[in-house]
Phi, psi and omega in degrees: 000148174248126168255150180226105167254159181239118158219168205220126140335106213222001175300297192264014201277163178323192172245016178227011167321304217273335171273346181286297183285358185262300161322308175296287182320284182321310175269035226191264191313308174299335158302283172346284201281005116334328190247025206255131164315166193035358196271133178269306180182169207225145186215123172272150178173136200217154188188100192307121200092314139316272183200169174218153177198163191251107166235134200220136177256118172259132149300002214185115168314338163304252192310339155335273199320297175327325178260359190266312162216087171267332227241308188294349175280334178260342219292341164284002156245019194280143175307338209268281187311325174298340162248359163270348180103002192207171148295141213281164178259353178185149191215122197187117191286157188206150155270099179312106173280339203171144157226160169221142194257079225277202204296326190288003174092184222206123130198152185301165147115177175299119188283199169311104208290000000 
């Protein structure tokens, strides 16, 4: 499997960014990479104040790369940077060595409000 993390800076974003970007993912984003070829699957992650970030597992180094960079031609007009106010601060391909699926199970959907 193949990876893409993306993250945006939040130092200099509005002060109501981290519920704004919480709104967008739920109401918007999650769906979108839900329904997107190749994609295994998107993690959203935040450390309030700080950074936000995007990280998505592609079956394949083909999508990856395709969306890695499809996504770098835009990404200063992308929703995500239009509500923080900037450009993502890093963009960077990875390789999956391993996922393990522990006891509690998978599940999809809105992390904690």
């Amino acid at each position: 499997m193949y990876g893409l993390s993306v993250r945006w800076s939040l130092a200099e974003a509005p002060a109501d960014v981290d519920e704004a970007l919480r709104e967008y993912v739920h109401g918007t984003s999650l769906e979108r990479f839900g329904a997107m070829e190749g994609l295994r699957f998107k993690t959203w992650r935040t450390r309030p104040g700080e950074w936000f970030e995007g990280t998505y597992v592609f079956e394949n180094a083909a999508a990856r790369d395709e969306f890695a960079a499809s996504f770098a031609r835009t990404a200063a007009d992308s929703p995500g940077s239009k509500i923080i106010g900037s450009a993502p601060v890093l963009q960077e391909t990875f390789d999956v060595v391993a996922i393990a699926e522990g006891r509690a199970g998978f599940t999809a959907g809105p992390g904690p409000s």
